[in-house]
TIDRENTI-617119 format. One record per residue (C-alpha): y, x, z; residue in one letter. Coordinates in steps of 0.2 Angstrom, whole numbers, padded with zeros to 4 digits, always signed. Last residue first. Layout:
BEGIN
YXZa ...
This chain:
BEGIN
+0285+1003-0228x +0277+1017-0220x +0283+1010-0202x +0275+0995-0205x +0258+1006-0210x +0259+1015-0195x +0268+1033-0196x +0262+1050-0193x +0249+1052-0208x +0239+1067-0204x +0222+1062-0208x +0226+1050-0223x +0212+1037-0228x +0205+1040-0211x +0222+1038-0202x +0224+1024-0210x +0208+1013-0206x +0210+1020-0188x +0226+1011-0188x +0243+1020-0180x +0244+1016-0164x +0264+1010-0158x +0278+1024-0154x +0290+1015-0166x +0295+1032-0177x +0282+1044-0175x +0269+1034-0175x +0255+1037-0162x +0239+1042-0169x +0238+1060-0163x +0250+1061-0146x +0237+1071-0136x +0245+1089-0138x +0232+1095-0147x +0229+1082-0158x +0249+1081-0161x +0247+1100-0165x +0234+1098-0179x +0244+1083-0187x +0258+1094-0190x +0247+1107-0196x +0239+1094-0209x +0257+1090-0212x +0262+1107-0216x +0246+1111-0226x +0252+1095-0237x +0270+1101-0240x +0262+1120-0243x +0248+1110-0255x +0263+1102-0265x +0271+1116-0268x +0256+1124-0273x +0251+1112-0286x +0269+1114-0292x +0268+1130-0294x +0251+1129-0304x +0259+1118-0315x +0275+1128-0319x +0262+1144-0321x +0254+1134-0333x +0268+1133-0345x +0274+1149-0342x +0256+1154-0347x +0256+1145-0361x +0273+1153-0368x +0265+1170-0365x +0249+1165-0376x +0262+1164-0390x +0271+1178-0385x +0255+1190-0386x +0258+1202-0374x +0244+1193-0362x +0251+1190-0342x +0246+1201-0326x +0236+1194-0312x +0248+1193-0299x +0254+1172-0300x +0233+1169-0301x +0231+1178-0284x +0243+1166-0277x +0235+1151-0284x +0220+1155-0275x +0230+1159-0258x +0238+1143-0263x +0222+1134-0265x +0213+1144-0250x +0225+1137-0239x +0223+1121-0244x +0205+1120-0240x +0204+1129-0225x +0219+1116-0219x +0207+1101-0224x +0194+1111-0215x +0204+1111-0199x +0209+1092-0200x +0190+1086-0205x +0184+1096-0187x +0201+1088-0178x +0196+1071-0182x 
């Protein structure tokens, strides 16, 4: 698990860094265009919101492994599924938790 954590982390972390280096690239004169690229960058901040949240909890899930509470929920202490925690990595509840 630890191999898909750490290339789920070089993923998101090459989005925002991707979505950084689009932020710094400067923006047409042409107002029209300018309004599209406000549009745009709205999206793209939003995608990078959610990859920073996401990176967080792949980091979260990173340290657990390491300190040899990965799969436990957080919140009743019982084993989280194996069928949830491939669907979602760094989940740290159980499903009845979840709910």
């Amino acid at each position: 698990m630890l191999i898909e954590l750490k290339e789920k982390q070089i993923e998101l972390s090459k989005r925002i860094n991707a979505i950084g280096s689009d932020f710094k690239k400067g923006r047409s004169q042409d107002f029209a265009e300018q309004a599209t690229e406000s549009e745009n960058d709205q999206v793209l901040d939003g995608i990078r919101h959610e990859a920073n949240l996401e990176l967080q909890q792949v980091n979260a899930a990173i340290t657990r492994l390491e300190n040899d509470n990965y799969g436990i929920c957080s919140r009743c202490d019982n084993p989280i599924s194996s069928e949830r925690l491939n669907a979602l990595p760094y989940v740290q509840t159980c499903i009845n938790c979840a709910q």
